[in-house]
C-alpha positions in Angstrom: 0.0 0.0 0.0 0.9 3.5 -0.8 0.7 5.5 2.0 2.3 8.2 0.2 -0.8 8.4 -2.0 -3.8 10.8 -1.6 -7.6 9.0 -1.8 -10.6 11.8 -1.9 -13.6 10.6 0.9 -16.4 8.6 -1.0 -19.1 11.0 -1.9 -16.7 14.3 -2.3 -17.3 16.2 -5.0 -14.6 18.9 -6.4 -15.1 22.3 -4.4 -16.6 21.0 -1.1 -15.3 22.5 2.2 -15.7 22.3 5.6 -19.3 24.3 5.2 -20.7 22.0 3.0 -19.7 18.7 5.4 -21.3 21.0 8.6 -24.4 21.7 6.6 -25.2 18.6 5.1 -26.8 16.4 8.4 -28.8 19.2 9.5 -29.9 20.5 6.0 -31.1 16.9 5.3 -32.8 16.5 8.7 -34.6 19.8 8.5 -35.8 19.0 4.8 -36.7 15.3 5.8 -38.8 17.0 8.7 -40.8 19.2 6.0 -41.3 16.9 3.3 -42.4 13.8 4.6 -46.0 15.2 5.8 -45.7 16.3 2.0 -45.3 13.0 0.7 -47.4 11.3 2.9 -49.9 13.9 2.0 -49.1 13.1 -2.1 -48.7 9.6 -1.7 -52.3 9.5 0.0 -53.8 11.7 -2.8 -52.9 9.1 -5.3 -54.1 6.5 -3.6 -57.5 8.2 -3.3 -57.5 9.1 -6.9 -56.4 5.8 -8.0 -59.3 4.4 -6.0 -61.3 7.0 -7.3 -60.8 6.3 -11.2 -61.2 3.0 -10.8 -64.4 2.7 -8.7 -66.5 5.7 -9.8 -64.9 7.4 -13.0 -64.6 4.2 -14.7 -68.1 3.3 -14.2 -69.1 6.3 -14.6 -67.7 7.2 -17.9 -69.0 3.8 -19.5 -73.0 4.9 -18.1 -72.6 8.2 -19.3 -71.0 6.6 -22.8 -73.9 4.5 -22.9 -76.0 7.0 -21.8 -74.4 9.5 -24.5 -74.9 6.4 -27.1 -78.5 5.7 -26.5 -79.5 9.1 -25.8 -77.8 11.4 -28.4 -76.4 9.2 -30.7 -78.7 7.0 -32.2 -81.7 9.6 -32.0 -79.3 11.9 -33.8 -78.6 9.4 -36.4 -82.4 8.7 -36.6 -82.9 12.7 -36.8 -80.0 13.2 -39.7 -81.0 9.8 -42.0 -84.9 10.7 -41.9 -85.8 14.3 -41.2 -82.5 16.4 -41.7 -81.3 15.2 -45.1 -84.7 14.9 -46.7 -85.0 18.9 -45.3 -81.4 19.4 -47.0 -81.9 17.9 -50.5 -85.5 20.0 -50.2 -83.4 23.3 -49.1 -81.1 22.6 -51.9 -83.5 22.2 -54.3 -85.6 25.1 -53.6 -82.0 27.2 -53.3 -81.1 25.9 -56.9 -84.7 26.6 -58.2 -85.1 30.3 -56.2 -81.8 31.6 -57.3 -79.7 29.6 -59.6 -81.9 28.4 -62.3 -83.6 31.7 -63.0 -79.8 33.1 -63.3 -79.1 30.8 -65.8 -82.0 30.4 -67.3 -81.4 34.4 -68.2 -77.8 33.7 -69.8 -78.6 30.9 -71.7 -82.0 32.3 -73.3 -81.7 36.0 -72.7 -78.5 37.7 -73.0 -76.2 35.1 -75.2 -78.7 35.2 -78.1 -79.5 38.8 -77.4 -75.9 39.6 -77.5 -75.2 37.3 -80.4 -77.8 37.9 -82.5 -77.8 41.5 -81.6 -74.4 42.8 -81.6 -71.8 40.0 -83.1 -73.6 39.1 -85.8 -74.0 42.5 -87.1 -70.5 43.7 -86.7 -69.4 40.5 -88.5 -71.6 41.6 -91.1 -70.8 45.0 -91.1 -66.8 44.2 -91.1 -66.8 41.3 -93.9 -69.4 42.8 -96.0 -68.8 46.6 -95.8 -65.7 47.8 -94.0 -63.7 45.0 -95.7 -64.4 46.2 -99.4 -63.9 49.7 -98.2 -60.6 48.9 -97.3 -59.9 46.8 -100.4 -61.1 50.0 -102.4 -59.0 52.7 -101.2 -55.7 50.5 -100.7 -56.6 50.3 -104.7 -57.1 53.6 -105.2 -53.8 54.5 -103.3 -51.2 52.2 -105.2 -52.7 52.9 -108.9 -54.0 56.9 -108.7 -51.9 58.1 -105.8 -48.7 56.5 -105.0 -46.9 57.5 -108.9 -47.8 61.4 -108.2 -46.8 61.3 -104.6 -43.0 61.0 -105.7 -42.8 64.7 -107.1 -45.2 65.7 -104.2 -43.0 64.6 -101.6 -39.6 66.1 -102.9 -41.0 69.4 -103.3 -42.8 69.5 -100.1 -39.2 68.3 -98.7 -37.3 71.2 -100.4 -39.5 73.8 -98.8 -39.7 72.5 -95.3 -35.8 72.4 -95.8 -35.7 75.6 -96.5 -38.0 77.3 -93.8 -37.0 75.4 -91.0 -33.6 73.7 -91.2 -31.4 76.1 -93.2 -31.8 79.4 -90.5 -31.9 76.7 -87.5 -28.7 75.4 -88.8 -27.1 79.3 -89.7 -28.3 80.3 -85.7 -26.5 77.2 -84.4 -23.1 77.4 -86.4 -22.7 81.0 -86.4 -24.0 82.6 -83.5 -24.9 80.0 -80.5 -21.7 78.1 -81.0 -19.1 81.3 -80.7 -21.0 82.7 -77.8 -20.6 79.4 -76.1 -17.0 79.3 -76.7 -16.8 82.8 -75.4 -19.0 82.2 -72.0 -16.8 79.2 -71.7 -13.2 81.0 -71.9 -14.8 83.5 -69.4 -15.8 81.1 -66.8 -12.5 79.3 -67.2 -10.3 82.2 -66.5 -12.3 84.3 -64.1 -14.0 81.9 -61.9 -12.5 78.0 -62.3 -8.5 79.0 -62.2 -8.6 81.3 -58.9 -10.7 78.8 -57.3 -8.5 76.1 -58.2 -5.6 77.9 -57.0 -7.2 79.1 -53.8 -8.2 75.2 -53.0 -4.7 74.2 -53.7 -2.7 76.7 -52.0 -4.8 78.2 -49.5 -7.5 75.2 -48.5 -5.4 72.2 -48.6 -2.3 72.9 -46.0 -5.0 74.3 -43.9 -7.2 71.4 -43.9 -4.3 68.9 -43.5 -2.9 71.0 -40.3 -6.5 71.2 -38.8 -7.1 67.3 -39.3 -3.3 66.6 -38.0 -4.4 68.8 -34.4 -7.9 66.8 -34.2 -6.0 63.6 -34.7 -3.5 64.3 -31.7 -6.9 65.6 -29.5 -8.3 62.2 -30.7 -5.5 60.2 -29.2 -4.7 61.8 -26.1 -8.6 61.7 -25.2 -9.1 58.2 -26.6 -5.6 57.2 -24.3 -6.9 59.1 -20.7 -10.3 57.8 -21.6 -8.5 53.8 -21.7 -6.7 54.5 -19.1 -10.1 55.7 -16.4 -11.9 52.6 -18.6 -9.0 50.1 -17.2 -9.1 51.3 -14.0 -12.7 51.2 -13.9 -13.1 47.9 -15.0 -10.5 46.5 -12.7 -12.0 48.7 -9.7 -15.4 46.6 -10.2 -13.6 43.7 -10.6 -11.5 43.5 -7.6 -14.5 45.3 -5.1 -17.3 43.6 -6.3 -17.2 40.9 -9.3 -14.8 38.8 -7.5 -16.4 38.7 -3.8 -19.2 37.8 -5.9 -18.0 35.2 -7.7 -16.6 33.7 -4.3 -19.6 33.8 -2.5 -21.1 32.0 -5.1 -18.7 29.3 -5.4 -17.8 28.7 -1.9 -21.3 29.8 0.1 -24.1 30.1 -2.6 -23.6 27.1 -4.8 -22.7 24.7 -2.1 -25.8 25.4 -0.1 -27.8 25.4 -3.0 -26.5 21.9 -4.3 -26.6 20.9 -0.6 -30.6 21.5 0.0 -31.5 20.2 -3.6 -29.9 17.0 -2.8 -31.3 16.6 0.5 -34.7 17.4 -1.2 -33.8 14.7 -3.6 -33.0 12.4 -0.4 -35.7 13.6 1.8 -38.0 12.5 -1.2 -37.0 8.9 -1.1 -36.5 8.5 2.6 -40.2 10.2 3.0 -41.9 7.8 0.2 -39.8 4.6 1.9 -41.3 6.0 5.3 -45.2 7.0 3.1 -44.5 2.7 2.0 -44.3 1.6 5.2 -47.2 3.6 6.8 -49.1 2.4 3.7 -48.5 -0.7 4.2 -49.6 -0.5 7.9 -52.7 0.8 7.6 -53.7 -2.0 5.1 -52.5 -4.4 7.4 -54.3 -3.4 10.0 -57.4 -2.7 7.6 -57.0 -6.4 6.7 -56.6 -8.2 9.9 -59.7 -5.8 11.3 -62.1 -5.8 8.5 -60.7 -7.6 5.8 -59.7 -11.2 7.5 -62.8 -10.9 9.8 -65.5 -10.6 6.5 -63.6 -13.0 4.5 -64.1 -15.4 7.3 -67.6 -14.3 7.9 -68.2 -15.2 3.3 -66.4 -18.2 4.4 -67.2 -19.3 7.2 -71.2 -18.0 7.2 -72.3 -16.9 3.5 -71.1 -19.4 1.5 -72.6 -22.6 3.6 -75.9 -20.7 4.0 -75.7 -19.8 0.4 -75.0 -23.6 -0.3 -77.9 -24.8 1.9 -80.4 -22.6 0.0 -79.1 -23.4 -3.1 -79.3 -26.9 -2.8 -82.0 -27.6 0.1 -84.6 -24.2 -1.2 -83.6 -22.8 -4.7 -83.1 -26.6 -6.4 -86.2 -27.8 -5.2 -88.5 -24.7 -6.1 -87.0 -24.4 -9.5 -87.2 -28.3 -9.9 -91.5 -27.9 -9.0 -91.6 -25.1 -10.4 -90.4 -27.1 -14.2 -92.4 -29.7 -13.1 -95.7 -27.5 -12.8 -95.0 -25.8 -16.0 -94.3 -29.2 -17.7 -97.9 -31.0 -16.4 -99.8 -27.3 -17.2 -98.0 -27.5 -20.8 -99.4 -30.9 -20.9 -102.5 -30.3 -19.9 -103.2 -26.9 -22.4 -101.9 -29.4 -25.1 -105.0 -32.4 -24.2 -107.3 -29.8 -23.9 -106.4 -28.4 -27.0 -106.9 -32.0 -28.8 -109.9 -33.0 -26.4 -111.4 -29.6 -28.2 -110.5 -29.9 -31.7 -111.8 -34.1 -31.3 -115.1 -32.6 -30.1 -115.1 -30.2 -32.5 -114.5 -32.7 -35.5 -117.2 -35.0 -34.4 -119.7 -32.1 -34.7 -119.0 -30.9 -37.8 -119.3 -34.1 -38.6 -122.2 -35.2 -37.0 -123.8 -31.4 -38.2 -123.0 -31.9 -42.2 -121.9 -35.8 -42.4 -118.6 -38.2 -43.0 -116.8 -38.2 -46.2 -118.4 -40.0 -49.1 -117.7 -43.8 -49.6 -115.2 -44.3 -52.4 -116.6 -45.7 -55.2 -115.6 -48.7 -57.0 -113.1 -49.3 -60.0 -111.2 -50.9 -62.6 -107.9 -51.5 -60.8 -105.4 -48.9 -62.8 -101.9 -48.9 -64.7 -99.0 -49.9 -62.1 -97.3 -47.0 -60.5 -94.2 -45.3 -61.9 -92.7 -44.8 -59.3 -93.4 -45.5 -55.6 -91.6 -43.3 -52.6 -88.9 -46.1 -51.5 -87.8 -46.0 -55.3 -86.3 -43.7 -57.6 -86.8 -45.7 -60.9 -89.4 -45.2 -63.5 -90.9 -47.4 -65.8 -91.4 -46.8 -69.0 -93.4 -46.0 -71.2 -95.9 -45.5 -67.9 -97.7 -42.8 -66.9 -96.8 -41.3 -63.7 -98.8 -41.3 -60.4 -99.2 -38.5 -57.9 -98.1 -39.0 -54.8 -99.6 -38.4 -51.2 -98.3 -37.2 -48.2 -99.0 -38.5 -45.1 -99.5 -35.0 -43.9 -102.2 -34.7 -46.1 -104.0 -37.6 -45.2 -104.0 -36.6 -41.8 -104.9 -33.1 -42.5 -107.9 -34.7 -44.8 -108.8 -37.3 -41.9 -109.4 -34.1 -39.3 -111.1 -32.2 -41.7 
């Protein structure tokens, strides 16, 4: 072993001191203290709602689904299928037929033929059978009468528009505007654009650059103090009051802080171990008090009496009471055939028996009898009778 070598304590965390280690017990006692009536308080509340859902909202929610079902749904179903879309389609119809058909009916009979018939076809008339020819006529009457004298007509008509307006337009701008242009221009140069010039260059100039080189030095002592009362601002704050800050935060603030959220965290669990074990309490003691003591009772009590009048009340009643309805079943069903016998025998004795059959040549064999399915031939076949209907023929 290394006893030259340095181990950190189990649970130390980089930054602990000797405040966190004195305020870690108590913190964790005091927070325990508070939060356990919490979570017992919480741990209760779900109990109860737990209980809660699953005894009356449960239950609940399925009668009012079924109540919702029966109530709303299927009348409303009822209500849409036979009353409300019947109404609709109606609605509709009478919408279509009030405003839609009457707007249509106006378009397609009214104002396409009126403006078809009315306007279209007579400009289409008027262009193809009037303005078209027109057209045709004069672009005639311009390439054959007009177009060989307009040659002449347009070189003399140039010649004197030449003449009026271009000639003295042309003589003012060559020998009048131009010179007095050159001469303005002379003028301006000498008398107004040179001294300027020479004013900017010898006068303006060093006198700018000497005024920007003093502003420049003003700039940069001002701009140096003003660092320097910056710096030492900066480092005043920093020193008085950043860093005292900053330390009471890491070595007071953040400790504690970290301290009482964990012991929150632990209080949590210890409380909801301690919440468990209550819990569980209480239902033992629920369980050995009423719990144990009624299942014993079903047990012990209920389910032998239940027995008993199952077997030595409830068997026999149900067994007479089958019994009974069996013999009265019986006995509706003879006096039921006791009354259609007596019946039978008055009609009969009222209007007479059947007559007796009379006698005759025995016939052609039977093509086919009911216990076979083959035919003779070339024999006739028989018809065949049911008993049913010889019974039915007997009672009547």
């Amino acid at each position: 072993m290394d006893y030259g070598e340095h181990r950190a304590p189990a649970q130390y965390e980089a930054g602990e001191g000797c405040l966190t280690t004195l305020i870690r017990i108590p913190v964790r006692i005091v927070v325990l203290v508070v939060v356990l009536p919490v979570r017992m308080i919480w741990d209760a509340l779900v109990v109860a709602a737990r209980a809660t859902d699953r005894a009356l909202l449960r239950p609940l929610g399925r009668a009012l689904s079924w109540l919702f079902a029966t109530l709303v749904v299927i009348p409303s179903g009822w209500l849409y299928e036979s009353v409300l879309t019947p109404l609709g389609r109606a609605l509709l119809w009478l919408a279509a037929a009030v405003f839609v058909w009457p707007w249509v009916a106006l378009w397609r009979y009214v104002l396409v033929p009126a403006v078809r018939y009315g306007l279209v076809v007579p400009v289409v008339w008027l262009y193809e059978a009037v303005l078209t020819p027109l057209g045709h006529g004069l672009r005639w009457v311009y390439r054959v009468l007009l177009a060989p004298a307009g040659r002449g007509i347009r070189t003399a008509v140039g010649w004197v528009l030449t003449a009026l307006f271009v000639w003295p337009v042309s003589g003012l701008w060559r020998y009048i505007l131009v010179p007095l242009a050159l001469a303005a221009v002379w003028l301006v140069e000498h008398l107004v654009v040179r001294p300027l010039a020479w004013t900017y260059r010898e006068l303006l100039t060093p006198l700018g650059h000497g005024i920007a080189w003093l502003l420049d030095r003003l700039a940069r002592g001002i701009a140096a103090v003003g660092t320097g009362l910056w710096t030492a601002v900066v480092w005043l704050v920093t020193t008085l009051l950043v860093a005292p800050l900053g330390l009471l935060y890491r070595r007071v603030l953040a400790p504690v802080g970290r301290e009482i959220a964990a012991a929150f965290g632990v209080a949590w669990r210890i409380a909801g171990y301690i919440s468990r074990a209550v819990g569980r309490a209480i239902a033992w003691l629920a369980w050995h008090l009423v719990g144990a003591p009624v299942t014993w009772a079903y047990r012990a009590v209920c389910t032998p009496v239940g027995h008993f009048v199952r077997d030595a009340v409830w068997a026999p009643a149900k067994w007479a009471a089958v019994e009974t309805g069996r013999a009265a079943r019986s006995a509706l069903r003879t006096a039921r055939e006791t009354v259609a016998r007596a019946r039978r025998d008055a009609w009969r004795a009222l209007v007479g028996g059947p007559g007796a059959p009379t006698p005759r040549e025995p016939g052609s064999p039977l093509a086919r009898t009911l216990g076979s399915t083959t035919t003779v031939p070339s024999a006739a076949p028989e018809p065949e009778i049911s008993l049913l209907g010889e019974k039915n023929a007997e009672r009547g």
